[in-house]
C-alpha positions as CSV (number, residue, x, y, z in Angstrom):
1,X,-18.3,32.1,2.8
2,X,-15.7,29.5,1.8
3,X,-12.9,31.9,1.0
4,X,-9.5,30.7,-0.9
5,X,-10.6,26.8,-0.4
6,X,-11.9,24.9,-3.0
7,X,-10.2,21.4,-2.0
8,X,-10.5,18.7,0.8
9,X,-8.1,16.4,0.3
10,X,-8.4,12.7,2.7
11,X,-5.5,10.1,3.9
12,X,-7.5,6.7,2.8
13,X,-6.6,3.9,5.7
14,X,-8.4,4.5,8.7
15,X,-9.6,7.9,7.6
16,X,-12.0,6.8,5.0
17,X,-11.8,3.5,5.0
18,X,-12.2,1.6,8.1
19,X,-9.0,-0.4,7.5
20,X,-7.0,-1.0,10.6
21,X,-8.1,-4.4,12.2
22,X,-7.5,-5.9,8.5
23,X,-3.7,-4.5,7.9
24,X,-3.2,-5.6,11.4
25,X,-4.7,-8.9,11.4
26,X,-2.8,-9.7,7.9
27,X,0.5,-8.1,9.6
28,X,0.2,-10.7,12.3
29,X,-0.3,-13.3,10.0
30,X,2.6,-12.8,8.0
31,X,5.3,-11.6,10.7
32,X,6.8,-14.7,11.7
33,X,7.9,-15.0,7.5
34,X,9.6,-11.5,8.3
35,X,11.2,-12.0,11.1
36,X,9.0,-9.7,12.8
37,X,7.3,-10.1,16.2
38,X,3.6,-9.2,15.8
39,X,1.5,-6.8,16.5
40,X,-0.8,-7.9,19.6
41,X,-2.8,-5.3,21.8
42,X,0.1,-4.0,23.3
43,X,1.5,-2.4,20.1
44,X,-1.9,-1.7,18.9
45,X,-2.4,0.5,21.7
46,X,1.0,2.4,21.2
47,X,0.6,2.7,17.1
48,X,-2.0,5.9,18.7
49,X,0.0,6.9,21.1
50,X,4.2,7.1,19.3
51,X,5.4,8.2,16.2
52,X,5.9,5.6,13.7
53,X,9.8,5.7,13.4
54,X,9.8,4.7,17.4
55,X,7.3,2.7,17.0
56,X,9.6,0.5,14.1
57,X,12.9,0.4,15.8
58,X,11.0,-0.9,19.3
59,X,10.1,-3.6,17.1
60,X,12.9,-4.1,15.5
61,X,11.5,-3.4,11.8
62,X,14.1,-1.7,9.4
63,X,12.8,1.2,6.5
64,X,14.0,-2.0,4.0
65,X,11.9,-4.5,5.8
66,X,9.0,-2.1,6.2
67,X,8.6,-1.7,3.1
68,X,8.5,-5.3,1.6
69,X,5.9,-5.4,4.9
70,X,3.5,-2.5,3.2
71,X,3.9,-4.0,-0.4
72,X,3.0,-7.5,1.1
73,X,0.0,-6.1,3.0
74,X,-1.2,-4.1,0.1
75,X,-1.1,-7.0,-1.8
76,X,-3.4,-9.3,0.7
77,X,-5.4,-6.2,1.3
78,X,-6.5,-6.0,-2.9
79,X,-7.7,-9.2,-2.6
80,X,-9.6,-9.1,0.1
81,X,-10.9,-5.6,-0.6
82,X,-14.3,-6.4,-0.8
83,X,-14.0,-6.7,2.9
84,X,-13.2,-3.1,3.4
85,X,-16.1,-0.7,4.6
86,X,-16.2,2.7,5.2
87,X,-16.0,4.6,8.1
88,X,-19.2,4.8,10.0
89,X,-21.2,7.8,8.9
90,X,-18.3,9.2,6.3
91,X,-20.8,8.7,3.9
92,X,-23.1,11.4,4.7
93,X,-20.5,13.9,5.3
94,X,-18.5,13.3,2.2
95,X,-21.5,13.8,0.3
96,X,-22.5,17.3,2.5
97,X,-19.2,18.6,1.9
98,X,-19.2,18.0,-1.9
99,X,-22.8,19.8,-1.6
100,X,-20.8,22.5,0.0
101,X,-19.3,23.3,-3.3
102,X,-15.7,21.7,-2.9
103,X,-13.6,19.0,-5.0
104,X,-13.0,15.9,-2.9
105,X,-9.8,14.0,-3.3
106,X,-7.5,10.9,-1.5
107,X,-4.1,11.2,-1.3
108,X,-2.8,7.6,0.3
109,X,0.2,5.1,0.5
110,X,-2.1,2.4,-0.4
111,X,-2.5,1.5,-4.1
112,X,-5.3,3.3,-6.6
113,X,-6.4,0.2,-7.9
114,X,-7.6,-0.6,-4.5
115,X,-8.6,2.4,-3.5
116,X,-10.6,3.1,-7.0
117,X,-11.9,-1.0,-6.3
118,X,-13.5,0.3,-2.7
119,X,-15.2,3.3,-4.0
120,X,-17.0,1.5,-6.7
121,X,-17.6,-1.2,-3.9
122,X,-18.6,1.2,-1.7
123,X,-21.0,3.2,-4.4
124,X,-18.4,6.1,-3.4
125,X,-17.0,6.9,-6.9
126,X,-19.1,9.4,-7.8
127,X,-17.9,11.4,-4.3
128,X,-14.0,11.6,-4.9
129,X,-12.6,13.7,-7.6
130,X,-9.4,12.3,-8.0
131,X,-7.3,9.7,-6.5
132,X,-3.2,10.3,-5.8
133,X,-0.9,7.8,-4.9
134,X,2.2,8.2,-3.1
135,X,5.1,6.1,-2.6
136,X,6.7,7.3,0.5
137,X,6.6,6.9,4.0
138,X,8.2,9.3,5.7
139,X,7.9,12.4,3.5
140,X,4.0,12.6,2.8
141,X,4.8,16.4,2.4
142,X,6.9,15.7,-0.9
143,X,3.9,13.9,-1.9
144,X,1.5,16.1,-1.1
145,X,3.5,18.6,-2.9
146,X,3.8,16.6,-6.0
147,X,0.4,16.0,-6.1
148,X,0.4,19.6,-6.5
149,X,2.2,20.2,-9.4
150,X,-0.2,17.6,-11.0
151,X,-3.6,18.9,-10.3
152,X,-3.0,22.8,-10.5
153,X,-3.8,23.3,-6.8
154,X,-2.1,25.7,-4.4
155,X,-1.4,25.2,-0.6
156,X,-4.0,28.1,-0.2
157,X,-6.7,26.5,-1.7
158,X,-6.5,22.8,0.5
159,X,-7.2,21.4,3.6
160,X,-6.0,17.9,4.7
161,X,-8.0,15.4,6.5
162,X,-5.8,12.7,8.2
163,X,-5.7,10.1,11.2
164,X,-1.8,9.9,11.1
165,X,0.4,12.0,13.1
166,X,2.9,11.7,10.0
167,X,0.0,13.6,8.3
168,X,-0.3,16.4,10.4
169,X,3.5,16.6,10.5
170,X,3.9,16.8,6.0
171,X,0.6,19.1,6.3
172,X,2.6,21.6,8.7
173,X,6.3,21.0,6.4
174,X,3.8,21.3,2.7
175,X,2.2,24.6,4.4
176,X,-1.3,23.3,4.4
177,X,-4.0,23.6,6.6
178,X,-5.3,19.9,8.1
179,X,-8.0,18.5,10.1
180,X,-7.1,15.5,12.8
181,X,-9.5,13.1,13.3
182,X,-9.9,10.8,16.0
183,X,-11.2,7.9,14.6
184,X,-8.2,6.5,13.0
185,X,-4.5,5.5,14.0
186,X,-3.9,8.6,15.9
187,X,-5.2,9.6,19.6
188,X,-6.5,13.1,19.8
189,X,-4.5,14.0,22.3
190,X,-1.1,13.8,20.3
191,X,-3.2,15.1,17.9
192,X,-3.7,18.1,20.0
193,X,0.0,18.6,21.2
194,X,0.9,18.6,17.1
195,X,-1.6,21.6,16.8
196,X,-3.3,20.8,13.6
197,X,-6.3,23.6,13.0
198,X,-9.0,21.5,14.0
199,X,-9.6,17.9,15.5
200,X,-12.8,16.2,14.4
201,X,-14.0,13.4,16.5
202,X,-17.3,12.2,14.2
203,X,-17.2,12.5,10.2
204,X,-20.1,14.9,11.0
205,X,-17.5,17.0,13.0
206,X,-15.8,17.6,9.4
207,X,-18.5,19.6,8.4
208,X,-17.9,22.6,11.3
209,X,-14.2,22.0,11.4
210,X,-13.8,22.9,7.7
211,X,-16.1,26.1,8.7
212,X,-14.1,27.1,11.2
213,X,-11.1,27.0,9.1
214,X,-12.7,28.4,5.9
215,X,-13.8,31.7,7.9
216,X,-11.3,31.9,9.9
217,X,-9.8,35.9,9.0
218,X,-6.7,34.3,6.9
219,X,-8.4,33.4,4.5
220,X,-10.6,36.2,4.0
C-alpha cells in the first residue's frame, strides 16, 4: 500500500555519497588562505552534535566567508570527484526502493555537474530521476519548495531523506515528511530530539522506514 507517495527525494553529501572526510580534509587544507582555523577532530566531533550556525560563529566563520568556503570546496571537490564513492550498501536500497514503484530524486547544495559526474561514475544514473540544485544554506525549505513548483510534486506525495539537522528542520518548515539517517553529519540522537518520522541507521533501514510512513493512517 504506498498511499499518496510517489517520491523519495535524498540530500547528496554524506547521505548518498560518502563525502565527508574529503570536504573536510580539502577544508583544512585551504583554511589558513581564509583566515579560518581548521577543522581537526574536535570540530569534527561537534559538526554531529550542534547546529551549523553555532557551529560557524565558534569558529569565527561569517555567512560571506562561508560561502566563498563552499564554492572553493565544490570547486576542489569536481576535480577530484572520481574519488567519491557511495555510501556503503546505498546501492541496493536505492535500487529496491525504485522497485518499489517510486521516482528517486537529489536535492543538494553541491553542484549538478558533480553530482550528475558521480552517478555515471558510480553506474548510478539510471537510479535518480532528477537532480535539483539549490543555492542556499540556511533555507533548504525555500528550496525544497522551489523544487516543487518545477517538477509538479506536492508535499503530500514526498518524503525526504537527509543526514543534516538543517534538513529535518526545512522538511518540518516545507510540510514534508523526512527520514534521518545516521550515517551522515548528524548523530541520531539530535536527530531524535528534532522528531523527524523515522531515523534509519543502515540504507537497508530506508526500506521499512518509508513503510512505516507510507501506511501510516495519514496517508490512507
Amino acid at each position: 500500500m504506498r498511499g499518496k507517495i510517489n517520491y523519495i527525494v535524498f540530500d547528496f553529501d554524506g547521505t548518498i555519497a560518502d563525502t565527508m572526510d574529503l570536504a573536510l580534509n580539502i577544508y583544512d587544507r585551504i583554511a589558513p588562505e581564509y583566515d579560518c582555523l581548521p577543522a581537526g577532530e574536535e570540530a569534527r566531533l561537534k559538526m554531529g552534535r550542534v547546529r551549523l550556525q553555532d557551529l560557524l560563529r565558534e569558529y569565527g566563520i561569517s555567512r560571506l566567508k562561508l560561502v566563498l568556503l563552499v564554492l572553493r570546496i565544490r570547486k576542489e571537490m569536481g576535480k577530484r570527484i572520481s574519488e567519491l564513492k557511495p555510501v556503503k550498501d546505498i546501492r541496493n536500497s536505492l535500487q529496491e526502493i525504485r522497485d518499489m514503484g517510486f521516482r528517486l530524486g537529489i536535492l543538494t547544495s553541491n553542484s549538478i555537474g558533480n553530482v550528475k559526474m558521480f552517478l555515471e561514475n558510480n553506474d548510478l544514473s539510471d537510479k535518480i530521476d532528477f537532480v535539483y540544485s539549490g543555492k542556499s544554506l540556511f533555507g533548504k525549505d525555500k528550496v525544497m519548495t522551489r523544487l516543487f513548483d518545477q517538477e509538479g510534486i506536492s508535499r503530500e506525495e514526498v518524503i525526504y531523506v537527509g543526514d543534516e539537522i538543517r534538513d529535518m528542520e526545512a522538511s518540518v518548515k516545507a510540510g514534508i515528511q523526512a527520514i534521518a539517517v545516521s550515517w551522515g553529519l548528524c548523530r541520531w540522537e539530535i536527530q531524535n530530539f528534532l522528531q523527524p518520522e523515522q531515523i534509519a541507521h543502515s540504507p537497508g533501514d530506508l526500506i521499512t522506514c518509508i513503510q512505516e510512513i507510507v501506511t501510516n493512517k495519514k496517508f490512507t
